[in-house]
C-alpha positions in Angstrom: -33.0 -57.5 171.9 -35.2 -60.4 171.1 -35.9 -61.4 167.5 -38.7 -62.9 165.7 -38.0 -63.0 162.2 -40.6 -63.8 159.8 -41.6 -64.0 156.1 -45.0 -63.5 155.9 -45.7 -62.6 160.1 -47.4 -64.4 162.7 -49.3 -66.8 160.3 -50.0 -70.0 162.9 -49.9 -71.4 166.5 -46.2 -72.4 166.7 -45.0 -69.0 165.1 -47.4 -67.0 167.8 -46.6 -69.8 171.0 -42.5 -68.3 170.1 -44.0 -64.8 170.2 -45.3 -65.2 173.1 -42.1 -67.1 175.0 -40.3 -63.6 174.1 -42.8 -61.0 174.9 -42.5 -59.5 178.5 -46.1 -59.8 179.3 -49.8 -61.0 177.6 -49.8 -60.0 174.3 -52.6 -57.7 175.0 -50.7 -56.1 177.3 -48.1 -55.2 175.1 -47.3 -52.0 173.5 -46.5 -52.0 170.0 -44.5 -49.4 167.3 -45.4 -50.4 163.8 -41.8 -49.4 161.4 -43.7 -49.2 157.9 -40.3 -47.3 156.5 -38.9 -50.4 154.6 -41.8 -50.1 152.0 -41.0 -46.4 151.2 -37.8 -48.1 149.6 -39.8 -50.6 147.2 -41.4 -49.8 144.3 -44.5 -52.6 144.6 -45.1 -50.3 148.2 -47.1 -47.0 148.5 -48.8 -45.3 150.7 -52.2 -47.6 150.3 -50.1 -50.9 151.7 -48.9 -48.5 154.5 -52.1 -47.2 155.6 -53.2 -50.9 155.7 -50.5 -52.0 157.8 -50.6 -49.0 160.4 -54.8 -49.1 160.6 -54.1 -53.2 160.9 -56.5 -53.7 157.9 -57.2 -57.2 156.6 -54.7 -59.0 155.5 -52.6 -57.7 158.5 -53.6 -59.6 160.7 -50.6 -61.7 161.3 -48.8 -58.5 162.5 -50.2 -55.2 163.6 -53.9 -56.9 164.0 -52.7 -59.3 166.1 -54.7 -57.5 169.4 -52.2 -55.7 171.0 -52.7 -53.2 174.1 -51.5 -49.8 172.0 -50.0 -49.7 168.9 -48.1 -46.5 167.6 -46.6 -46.0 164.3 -42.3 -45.3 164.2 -41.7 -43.7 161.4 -37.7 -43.8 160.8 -37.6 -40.9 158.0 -38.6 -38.4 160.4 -37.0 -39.3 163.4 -33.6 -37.4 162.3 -35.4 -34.1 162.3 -37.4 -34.3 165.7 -34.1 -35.3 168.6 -33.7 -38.4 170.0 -34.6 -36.8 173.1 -38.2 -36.9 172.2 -38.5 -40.2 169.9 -36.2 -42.6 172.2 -38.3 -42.1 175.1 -41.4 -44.1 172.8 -39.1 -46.9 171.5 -38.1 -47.7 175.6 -41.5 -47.7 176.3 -42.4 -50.3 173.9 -42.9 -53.8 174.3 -41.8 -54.9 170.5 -41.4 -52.9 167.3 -43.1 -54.6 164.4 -40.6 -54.1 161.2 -42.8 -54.2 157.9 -41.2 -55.5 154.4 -40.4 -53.5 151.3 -36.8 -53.1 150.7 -34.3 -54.0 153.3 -31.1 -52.0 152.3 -33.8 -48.8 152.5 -34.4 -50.0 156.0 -31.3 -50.8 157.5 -29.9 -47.2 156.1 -32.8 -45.5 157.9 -32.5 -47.5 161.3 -28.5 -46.4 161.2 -29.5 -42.9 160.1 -32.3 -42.5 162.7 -30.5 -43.3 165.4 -32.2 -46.2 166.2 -29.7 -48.5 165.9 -27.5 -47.4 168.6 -30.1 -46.9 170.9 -31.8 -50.7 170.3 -28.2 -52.1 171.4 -29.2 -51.3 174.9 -32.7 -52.8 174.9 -32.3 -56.0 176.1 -36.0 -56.9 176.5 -37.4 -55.1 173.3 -38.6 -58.0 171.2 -38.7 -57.0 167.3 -40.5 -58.7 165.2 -39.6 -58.5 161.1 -42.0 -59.8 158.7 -40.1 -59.9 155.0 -37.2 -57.1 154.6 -38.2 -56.3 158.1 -36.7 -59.7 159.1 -33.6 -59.5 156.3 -32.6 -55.8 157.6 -30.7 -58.1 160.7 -29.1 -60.0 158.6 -25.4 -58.9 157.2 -25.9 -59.2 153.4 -29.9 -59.7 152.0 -28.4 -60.8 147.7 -28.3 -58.9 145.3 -31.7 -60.5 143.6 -33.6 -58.9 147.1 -32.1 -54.9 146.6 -35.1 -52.4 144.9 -33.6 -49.5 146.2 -32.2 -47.7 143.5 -29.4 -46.2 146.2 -28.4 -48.9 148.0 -24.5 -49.0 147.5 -24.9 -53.0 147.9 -26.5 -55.5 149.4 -25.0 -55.4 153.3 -27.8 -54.8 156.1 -27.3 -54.5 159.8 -25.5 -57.9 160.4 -27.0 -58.7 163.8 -27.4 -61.8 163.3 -24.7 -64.5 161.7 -27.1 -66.0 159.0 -29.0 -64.6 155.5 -32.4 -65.2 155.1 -34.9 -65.8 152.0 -38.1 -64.4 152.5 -41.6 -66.0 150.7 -40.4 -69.5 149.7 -42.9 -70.5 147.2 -45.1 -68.0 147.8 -44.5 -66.0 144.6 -43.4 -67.8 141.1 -39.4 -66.0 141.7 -39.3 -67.3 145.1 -38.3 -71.2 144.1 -36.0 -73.7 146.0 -34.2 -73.4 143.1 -33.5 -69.4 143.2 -33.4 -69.6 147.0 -29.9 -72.1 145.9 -29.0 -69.3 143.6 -29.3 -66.6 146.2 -27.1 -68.5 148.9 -24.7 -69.8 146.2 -23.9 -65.6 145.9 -23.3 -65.2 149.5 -20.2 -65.7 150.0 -20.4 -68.9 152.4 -23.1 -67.0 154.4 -25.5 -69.5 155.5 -29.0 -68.6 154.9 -32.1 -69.8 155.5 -34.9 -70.0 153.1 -38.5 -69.6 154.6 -42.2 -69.8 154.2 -45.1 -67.8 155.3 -45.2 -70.2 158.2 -42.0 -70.5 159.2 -40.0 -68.4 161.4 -36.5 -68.1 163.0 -36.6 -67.4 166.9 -33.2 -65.5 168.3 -34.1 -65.2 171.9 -30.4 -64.1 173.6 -28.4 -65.2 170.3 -29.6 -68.4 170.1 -31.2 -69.7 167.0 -34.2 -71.7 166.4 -36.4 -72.4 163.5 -40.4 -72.6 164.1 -42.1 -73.6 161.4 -45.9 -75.4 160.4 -44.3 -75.6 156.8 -41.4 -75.7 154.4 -37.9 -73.9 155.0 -34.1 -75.1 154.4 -30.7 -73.5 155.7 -28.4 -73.5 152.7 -24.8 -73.1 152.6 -22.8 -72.4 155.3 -21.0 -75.8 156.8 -24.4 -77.4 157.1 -27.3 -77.8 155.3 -30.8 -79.1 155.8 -34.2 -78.9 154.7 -38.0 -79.7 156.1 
């Protein structure tokens, strides 16, 4: 699986030139699933943000207005209660799954609970792309500060990838440099990287790279470093 993790989606050319190094084709070429499930798990999310994300209304643009050839929505609730063998025939059809925010402990129980999670292990090609929670659910833990859900049992996600991240760096007034060294002094010695609406981190095969047009640092860890 190919990963394009974001904080606020794809917001700028260098974000959307690393979009388009991972997809298999054109972008409007591409089919899309839209996963809105993470915001059924905060309590800022309802159903008018989802119905904005799945009809791609203003303001999501940088994600599911983007242009693609067909998008379809994936929603990870109901998947337990319809077979795999008629929803896992529409994820391996898809060119990427774009992962909405809201609460990513909500998320990362659904994606194990769906099913989903097993199947995405042998998708290869299938690029995800996480804007907020969406992005975090990959991570192992997301700190405590970032859990809404009322019953998540902690703060561990998927762990797919070896790093944390800090979604909306200076985008809201709780989102400070400051908090974000809070947040990755609680971690345990996970690294984590702290991110902007136009930044993004690019795991194409298990690699790592940042993209960014603004502001992000990786904290803790062995190394840190900030632009």
């Amino acid at each position: 699986m190919q990963l394009l993790l974001t904080s606020g989606g794809v917001t700028n050319p260098s974000i959307r030139a690393a979009l388009d190094r991972l997809l298999p084709r054109p972008l409007a070429e591409c089919r899309a699933l839209v996963v809105p499930t993470a915001q059924w798990g905060h309590p800022l999310c309802g159903p008018g943000s989802v119905r904005g994300l799945v009809a791609a209304e203003p303001g999501f643009e940088h994600l599911t207005g983007l242009g693609w050839a067909s998008l379809g929505v994936l929603e990870l609730t109901a998947l337990p209660t319809i077979g795999a063998e008629r929803w896992a025939p529409w994820v391996r059809d898809a060119d990427v799954l774009l992962v909405d925010g809201g609460d990513a402990t909500y998320l990362a129980h659904w994606v194990r609970e769906s099913g989903l999670a097993d199947l995405l292990l042998g998708l290869p090609d299938l690029v995800w792309v996480g804007v907020s929670a969406g992005s975090m659910v990959m991570t192992p833990r997301i700190g405590e500060m970032f859990v809404e859900w009322a019953d998540a049992p902690d703060d561990s996600a998927l762990g797919l990838v070896p790093f944390a991240i800090f979604p909306h760096l200076d985008a809201f007034p709780t989102n400070t440099m400051a908090a974000a060294e809070r947040w990755a002094a609680g971690l345990g010695g996970l690294p984590g990287f702290a991110i902007d609406e136009q930044t993004a981190i690019v795991v194409p095969d298990g690699a790592v790279e940042v993209v960014s047009e603004g502001e992000w640092a990786r904290l803790g860890g062995a190394e840190e470093e900030r632009r």
